[in-house]
C-alpha positions as CSV (number, residue, x, y, z in Angstrom):
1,X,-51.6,25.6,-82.7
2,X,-52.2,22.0,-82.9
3,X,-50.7,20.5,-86.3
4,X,-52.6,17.1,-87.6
5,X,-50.8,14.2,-88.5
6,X,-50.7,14.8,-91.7
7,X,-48.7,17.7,-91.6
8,X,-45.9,16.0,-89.3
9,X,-43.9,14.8,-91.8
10,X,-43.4,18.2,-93.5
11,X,-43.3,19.6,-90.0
12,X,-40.5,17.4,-89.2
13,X,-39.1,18.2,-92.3
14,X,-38.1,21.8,-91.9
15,X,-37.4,21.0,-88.5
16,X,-34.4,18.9,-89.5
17,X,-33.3,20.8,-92.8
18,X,-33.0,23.8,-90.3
19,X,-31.1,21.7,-87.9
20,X,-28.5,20.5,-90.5
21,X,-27.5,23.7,-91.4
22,X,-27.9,25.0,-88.1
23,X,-25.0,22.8,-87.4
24,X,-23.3,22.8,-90.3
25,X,-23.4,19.1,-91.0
26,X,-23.2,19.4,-94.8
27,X,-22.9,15.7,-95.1
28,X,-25.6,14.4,-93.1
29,X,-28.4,12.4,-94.2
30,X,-31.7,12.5,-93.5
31,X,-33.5,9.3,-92.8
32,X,-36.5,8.6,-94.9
33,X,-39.9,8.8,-93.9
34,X,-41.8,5.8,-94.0
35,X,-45.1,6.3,-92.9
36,X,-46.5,6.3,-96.2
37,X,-47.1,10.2,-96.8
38,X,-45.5,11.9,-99.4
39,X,-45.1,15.5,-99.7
40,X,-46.3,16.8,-102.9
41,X,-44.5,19.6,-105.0
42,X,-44.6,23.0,-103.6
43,X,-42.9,24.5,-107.3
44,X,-45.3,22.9,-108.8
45,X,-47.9,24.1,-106.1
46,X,-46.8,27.8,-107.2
47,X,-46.7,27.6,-111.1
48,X,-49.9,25.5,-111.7
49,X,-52.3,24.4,-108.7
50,X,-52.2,28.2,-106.6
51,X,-53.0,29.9,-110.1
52,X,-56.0,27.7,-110.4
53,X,-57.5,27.7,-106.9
54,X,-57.5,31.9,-107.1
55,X,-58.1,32.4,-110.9
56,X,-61.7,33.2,-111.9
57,X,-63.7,29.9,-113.4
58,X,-66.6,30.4,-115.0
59,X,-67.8,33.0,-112.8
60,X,-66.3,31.3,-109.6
61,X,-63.0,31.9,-107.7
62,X,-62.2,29.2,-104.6
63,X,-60.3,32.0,-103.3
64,X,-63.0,34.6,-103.3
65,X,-64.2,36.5,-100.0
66,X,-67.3,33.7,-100.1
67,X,-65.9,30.6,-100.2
68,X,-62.0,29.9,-99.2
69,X,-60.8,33.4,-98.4
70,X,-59.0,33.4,-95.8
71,X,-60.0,36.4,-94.3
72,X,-63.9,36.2,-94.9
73,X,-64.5,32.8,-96.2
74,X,-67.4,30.9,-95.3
75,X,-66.0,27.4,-96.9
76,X,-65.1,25.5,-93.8
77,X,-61.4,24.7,-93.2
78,X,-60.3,25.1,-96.6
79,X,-58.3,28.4,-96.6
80,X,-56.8,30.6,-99.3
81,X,-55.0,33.7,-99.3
82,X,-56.1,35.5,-102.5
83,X,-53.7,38.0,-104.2
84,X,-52.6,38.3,-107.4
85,X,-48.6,38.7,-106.1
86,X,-48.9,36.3,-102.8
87,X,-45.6,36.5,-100.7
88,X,-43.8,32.8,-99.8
89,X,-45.6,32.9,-97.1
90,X,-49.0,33.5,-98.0
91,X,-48.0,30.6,-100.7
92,X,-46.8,28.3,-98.3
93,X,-50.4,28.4,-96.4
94,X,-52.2,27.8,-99.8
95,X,-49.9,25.1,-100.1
96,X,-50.8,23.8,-96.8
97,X,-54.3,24.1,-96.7
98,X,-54.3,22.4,-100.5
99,X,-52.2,19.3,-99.0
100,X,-54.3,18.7,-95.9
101,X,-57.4,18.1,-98.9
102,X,-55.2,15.5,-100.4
103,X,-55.2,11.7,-100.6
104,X,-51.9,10.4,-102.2
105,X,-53.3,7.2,-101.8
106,X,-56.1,7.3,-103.8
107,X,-55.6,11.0,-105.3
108,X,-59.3,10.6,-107.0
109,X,-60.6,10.2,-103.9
110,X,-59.2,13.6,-102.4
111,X,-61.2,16.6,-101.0
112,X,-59.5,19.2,-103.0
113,X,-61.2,17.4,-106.2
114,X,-64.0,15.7,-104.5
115,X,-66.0,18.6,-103.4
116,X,-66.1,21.1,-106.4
117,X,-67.5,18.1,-108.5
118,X,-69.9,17.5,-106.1
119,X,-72.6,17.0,-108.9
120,X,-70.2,14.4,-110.5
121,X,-69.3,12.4,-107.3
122,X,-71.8,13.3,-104.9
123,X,-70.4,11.1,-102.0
124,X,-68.6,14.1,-100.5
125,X,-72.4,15.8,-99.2
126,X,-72.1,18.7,-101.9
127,X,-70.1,21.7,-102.4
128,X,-71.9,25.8,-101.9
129,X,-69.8,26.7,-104.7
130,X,-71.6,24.5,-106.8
131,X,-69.9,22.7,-109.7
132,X,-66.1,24.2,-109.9
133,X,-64.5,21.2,-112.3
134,X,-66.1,18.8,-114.5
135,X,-63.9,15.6,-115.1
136,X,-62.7,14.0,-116.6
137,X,-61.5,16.3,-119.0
138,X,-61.8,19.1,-117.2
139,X,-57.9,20.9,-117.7
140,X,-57.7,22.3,-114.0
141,X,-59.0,19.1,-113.1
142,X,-56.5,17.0,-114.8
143,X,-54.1,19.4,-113.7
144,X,-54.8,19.0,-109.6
145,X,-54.8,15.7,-110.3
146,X,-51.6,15.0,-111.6
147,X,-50.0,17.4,-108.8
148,X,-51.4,14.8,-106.2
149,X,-50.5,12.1,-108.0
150,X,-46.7,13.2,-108.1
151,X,-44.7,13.1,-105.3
152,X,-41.8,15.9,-104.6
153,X,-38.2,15.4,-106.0
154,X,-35.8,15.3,-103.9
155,X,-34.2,18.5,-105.3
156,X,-37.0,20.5,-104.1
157,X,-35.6,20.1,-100.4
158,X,-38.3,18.4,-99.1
159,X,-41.3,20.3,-100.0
């Protein structure tokens, strides 16, 4: 499985963390990561962002066997596992596959909110699904926004 450079940092991440306590070295620290790419929250991933990309909007799911299933999605890369009790794992893939749609530097300018207002901001070549979120006000919107926008605490172990 090849992992894009996106993902390294997080990659690298979980590498070390299992390191550490592989080894026991309670007091080590971890050096930064400067490349510029922040994770984004995972718990925050799980409480607000997941319940929005599998809940039922307006007729429309992103998680649905159509679109981003990730069984028997047509939706390109985007991938969702879609369960109403999703295990860590299956979270940790949404979680994923959310991120790798993600600009931290410009979080407007990201996939994950690009493309279902494609009839807002057609610059991203339109969206099957048709119209998902209609900003600005738009609550799931605002909501997917401000997760990009925020980067992980440290508390949350890297995530």
């Amino acid at each position: 499985m090849r992992i894009s450079q996106k993902h390294n940092p997080i990659l690298i991440s979980l590498i070390t963390s299992a390191c550490l306590l592989l080894a026991g070295c309670e007091d080590a620290e971890v050096e930064e990561d400067s490349s510029g790419i922040q994770d984004l929250s995972f718990d925050m991933f799980v409480t607000e962002v997941n319940p929005i990309l599998t809940k039922n909007i307006d007729g429309k799911r992103c998680s649905s066997s159509g679109c981003h299933n990730n069984e028997s999605g047509t939706g390109g890369n985007f991938r969702l596992f879609d369960t109403e009790n999703p295990t860590d794992v299956q979270l940790r893939a949404n979680y994923i596959s959310a991120i790798s749609f993600t600009n931290v530097s410009a979080p407007r300018d990201s996939i994950l909110l690009l493309e279902p207002t494609a009839g807002s901001f057609p610059s991203t070549g339109g969206h099957a699904g048709g119209d998902i979120f209609f900003p600005p006000d738009d609550e799931n919107y605002q909501t997917l926004l401000e997760w990009i926008s925020t980067p992980a605490t440290p508390v949350e172990g890297g995530q």
